[in-house]
KEMI-701763 format. One record per residue (C-alpha): y, z, x. Coordinates in nm, 2 decimals. Each point is the difference from the previous one (the first is absolute). Layout:
     py     pz     px
      Y      Z      X
...
This chain:
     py     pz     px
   1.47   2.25  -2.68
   0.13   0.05   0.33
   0.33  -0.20   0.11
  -0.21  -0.24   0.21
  -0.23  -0.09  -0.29
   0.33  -0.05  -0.22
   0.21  -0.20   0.24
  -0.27  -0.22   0.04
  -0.08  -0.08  -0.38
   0.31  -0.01  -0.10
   0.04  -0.29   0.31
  -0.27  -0.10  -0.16
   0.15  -0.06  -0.31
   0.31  -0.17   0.09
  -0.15  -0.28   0.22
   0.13   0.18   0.37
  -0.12   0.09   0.29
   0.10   0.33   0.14
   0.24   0.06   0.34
  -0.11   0.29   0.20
   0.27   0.07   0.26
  -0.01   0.23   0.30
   0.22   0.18   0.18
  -0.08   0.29   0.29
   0.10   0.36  -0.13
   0.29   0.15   0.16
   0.13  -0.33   0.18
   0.28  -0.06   0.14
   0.07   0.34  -0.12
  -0.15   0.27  -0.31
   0.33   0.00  -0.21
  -0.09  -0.40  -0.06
  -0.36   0.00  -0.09
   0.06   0.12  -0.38
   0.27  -0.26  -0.07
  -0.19  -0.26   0.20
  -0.29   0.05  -0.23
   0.25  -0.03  -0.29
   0.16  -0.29   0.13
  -0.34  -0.18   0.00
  -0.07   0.09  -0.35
   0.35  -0.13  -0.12
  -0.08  -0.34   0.16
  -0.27  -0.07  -0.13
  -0.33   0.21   0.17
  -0.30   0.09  -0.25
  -0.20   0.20   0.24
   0.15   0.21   0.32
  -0.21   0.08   0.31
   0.18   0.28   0.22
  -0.13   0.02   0.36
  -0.05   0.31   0.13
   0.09  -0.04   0.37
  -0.22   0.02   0.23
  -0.01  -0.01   0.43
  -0.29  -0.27   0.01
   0.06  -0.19  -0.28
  -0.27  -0.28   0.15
  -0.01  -0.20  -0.35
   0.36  -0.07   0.05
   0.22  -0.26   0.18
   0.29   0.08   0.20
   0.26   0.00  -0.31
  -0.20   0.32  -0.14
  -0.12   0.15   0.29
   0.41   0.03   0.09
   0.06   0.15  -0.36
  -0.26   0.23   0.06
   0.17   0.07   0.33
   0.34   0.01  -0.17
  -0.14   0.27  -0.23
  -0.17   0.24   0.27
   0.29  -0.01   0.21
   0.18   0.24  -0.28
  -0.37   0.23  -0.05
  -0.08  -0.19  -0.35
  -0.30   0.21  -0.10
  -0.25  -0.05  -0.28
   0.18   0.30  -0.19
   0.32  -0.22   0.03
  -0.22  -0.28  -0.15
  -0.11   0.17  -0.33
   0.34   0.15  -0.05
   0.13  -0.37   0.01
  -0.21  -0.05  -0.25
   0.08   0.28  -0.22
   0.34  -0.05   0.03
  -0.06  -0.37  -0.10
  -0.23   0.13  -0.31
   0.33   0.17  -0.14
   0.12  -0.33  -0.10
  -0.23  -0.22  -0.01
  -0.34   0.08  -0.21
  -0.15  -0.35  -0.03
  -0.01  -0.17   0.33
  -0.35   0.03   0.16
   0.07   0.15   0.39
  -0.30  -0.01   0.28
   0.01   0.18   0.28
  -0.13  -0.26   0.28
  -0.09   0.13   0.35
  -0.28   0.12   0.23
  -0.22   0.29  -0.03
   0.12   0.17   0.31
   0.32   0.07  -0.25
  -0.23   0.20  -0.27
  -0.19   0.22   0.22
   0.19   0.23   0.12
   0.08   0.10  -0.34
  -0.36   0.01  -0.14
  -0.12  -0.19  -0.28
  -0.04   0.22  -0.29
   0.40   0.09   0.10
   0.14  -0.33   0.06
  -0.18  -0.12  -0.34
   0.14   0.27  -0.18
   0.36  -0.08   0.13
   0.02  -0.36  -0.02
  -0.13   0.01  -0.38
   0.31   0.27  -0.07
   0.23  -0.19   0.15
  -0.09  -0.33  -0.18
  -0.20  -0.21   0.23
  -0.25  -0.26  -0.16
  -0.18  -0.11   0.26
  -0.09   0.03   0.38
  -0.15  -0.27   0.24
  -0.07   0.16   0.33
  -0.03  -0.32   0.26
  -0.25   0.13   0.23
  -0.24   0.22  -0.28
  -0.32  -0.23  -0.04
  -0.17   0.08  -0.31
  -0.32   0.12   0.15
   0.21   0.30   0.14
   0.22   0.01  -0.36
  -0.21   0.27  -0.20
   0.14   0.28   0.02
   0.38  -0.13  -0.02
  -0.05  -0.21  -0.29
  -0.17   0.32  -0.18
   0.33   0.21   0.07
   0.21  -0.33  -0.14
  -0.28  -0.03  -0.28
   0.10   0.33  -0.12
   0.37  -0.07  -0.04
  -0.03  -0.37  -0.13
   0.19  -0.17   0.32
  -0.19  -0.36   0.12
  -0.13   0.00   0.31
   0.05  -0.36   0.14
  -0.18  -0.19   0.21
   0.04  -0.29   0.22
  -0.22  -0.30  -0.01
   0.05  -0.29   0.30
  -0.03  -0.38   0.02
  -0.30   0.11   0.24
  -0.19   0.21  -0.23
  -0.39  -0.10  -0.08
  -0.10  -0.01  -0.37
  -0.20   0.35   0.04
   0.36   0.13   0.15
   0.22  -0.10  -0.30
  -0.29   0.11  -0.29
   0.03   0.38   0.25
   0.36  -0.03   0.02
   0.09  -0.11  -0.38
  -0.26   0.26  -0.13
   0.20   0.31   0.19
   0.35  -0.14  -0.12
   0.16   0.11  -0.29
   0.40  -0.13  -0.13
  -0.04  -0.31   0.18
  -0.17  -0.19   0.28
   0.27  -0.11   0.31
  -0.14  -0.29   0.14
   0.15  -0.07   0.40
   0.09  -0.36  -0.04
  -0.04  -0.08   0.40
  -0.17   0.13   0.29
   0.27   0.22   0.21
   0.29   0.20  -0.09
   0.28   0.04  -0.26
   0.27  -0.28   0.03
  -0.21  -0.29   0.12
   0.10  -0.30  -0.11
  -0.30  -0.24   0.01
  -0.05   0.06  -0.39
  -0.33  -0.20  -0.11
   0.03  -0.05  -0.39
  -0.31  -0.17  -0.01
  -0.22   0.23   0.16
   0.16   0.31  -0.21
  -0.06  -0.20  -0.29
  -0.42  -0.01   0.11
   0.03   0.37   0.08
   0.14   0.09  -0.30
  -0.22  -0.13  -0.23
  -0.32   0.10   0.21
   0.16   0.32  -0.01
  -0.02  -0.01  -0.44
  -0.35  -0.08   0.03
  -0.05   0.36   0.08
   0.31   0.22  -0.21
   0.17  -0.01  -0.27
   0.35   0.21   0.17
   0.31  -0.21   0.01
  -0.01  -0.13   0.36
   0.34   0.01   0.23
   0.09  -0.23   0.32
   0.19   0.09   0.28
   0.07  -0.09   0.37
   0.21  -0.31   0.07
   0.20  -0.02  -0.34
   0.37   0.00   0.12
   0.18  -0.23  -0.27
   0.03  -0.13  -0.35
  -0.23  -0.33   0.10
  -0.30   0.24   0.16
   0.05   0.22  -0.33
  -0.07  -0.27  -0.24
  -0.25  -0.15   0.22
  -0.20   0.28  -0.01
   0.08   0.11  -0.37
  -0.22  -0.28  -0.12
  -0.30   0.16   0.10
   0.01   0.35   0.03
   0.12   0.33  -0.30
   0.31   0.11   0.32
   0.14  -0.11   0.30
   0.10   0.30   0.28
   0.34  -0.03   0.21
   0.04   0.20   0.25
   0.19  -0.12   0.33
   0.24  -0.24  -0.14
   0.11   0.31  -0.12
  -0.03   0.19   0.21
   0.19  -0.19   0.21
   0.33   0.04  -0.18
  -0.03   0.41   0.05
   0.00  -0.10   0.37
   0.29  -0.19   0.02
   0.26   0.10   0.26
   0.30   0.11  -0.12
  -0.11   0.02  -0.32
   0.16   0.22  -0.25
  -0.19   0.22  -0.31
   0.15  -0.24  -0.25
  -0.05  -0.32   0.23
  -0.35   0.12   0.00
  -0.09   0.06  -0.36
   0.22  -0.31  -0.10
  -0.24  -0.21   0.22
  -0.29   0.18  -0.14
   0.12  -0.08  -0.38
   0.08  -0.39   0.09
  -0.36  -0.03   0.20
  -0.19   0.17  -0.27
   0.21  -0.23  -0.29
  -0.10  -0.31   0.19
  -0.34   0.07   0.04
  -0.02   0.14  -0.36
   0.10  -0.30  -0.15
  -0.28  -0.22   0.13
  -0.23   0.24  -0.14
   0.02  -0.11  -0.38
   0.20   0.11  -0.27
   0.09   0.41   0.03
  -0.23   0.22  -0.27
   0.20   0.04  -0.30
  -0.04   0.43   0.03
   0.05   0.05   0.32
């Protein structure tokens, strides 16, 4: 069973809904992302999405597209991204880690090589933002191969013949966009997710996650009492961007954020 699968069942179990936190590889600097990742899991984070950053990040609001820039202003490359995640992997053999990013990222390195590499260095799962799953083929048969997810993203916009496409190409999980626009928005619509969600399950059985526009503890639970995870991303995000900020200011905020948002989550699993 992959770590996905087991996260998820043993959430399952336990009554709880998982938090997915993200942070952009390599920001503000690559000697933070590792600790940063640790930081999350200490406070409380089931699931970590890494960023791979990216020049046109289009999906993205201003807080990530300035950790993006943050990161390429010191060269962060997709090498630099898996070795983060190796050198996370030395401690840490239980957390499930997706890579999140766009497919401009992946291509220079070629599928078949990037799959190999990512599965080596402990990767579970990819979503690639801008991949449709008509043009998905031959990338999900080089992930196939290794047993990392490939993740897709299903939008409040969708049509019912888009979500049964979308869900049916989607392995690990199904990330549902809570709002139309980009990551940070505020204008959170519980009711509506709640609709999506469950038309969504009319057409898969995989856990399904929500993200965009979930900031604080309130949105969290809010959210938590109708979908399997929640996704945070800027709030976090956020706190890697503060001015001034110091490494340990940083991955204290990171640990206290994560612990709040944790806690409205349900009870922790009693093997994590």
């Amino acid at each position: 069973m992959s770590r996905l699968s087991s996260i998820f069942r043993l959430l399952s179990q336990n009554g709880r809904t998982a938090l997915t936190t993200f942070i952009t590889a390599g920001d503000p600097s690559l000697d933070i992302s590792v600790d940063a990742l640790h930081a999350l899991v200490e406070g409380g984070a089931d699931i970590l999405e890494l960023g791979i950053p990216f020049s046109d990040p289009e999906a993205e609001g201003p807080v990530i597209q300035a950790a993006s820039e943050r990161s390429l202003a010191h060269n962060t490359s997709l090498k630099n991204v898996l070795d983060m995640v190796r050198e996370f992997r030395n401690s840490d053999k239980n957390t499930p880690l997706v890579l999140m990013g766009y497919l401009n990222s992946i291509g220079n390195m070629g599928y078949e090589s990037f799959a190999l590499q990512a599965s080596a260095a402990g990767v579970d799962g990819l979503i690639m933002v801008n991949l449709p799953p008509e043009e998905a083929d031959e990338l999900r048969a080089c992930l196939l191969k290794v047993k990392v997810d490939l993740i897709f993203l299903v939008a409040p916009t969708s049509t019912d013949e888009r979500v049964k496409l979308i869900t049916r190409a989607s392995t690990g999980f199904v990330y549902y966009v809570s709002l139309k626009g980009t990551t940070g928005a505020a204008h959170l619509d519980t009711d509506s997710v709640q609709k999506n969600v469950e038309r969504i399950r009319l057409y898969s059985n995989l856990p399904i996650q929500v993200g965009f526009g979930i900031r604080d503890p309130e949105s969290a639970r809010s959210i938590a009492e109708v979908a399997d995870g929640v996704v945070v991303g800027s709030a976090l995000v956020s706190i890697m961007g503060e001015e001034g900020a110091t490494k340990e200011s940083i991955l204290a905020g990171l640990r206290k954020k994560t612990a709040q948002l944790s806690a409205a989550l349900g009870p922790e699993p009693v093997a994590k």
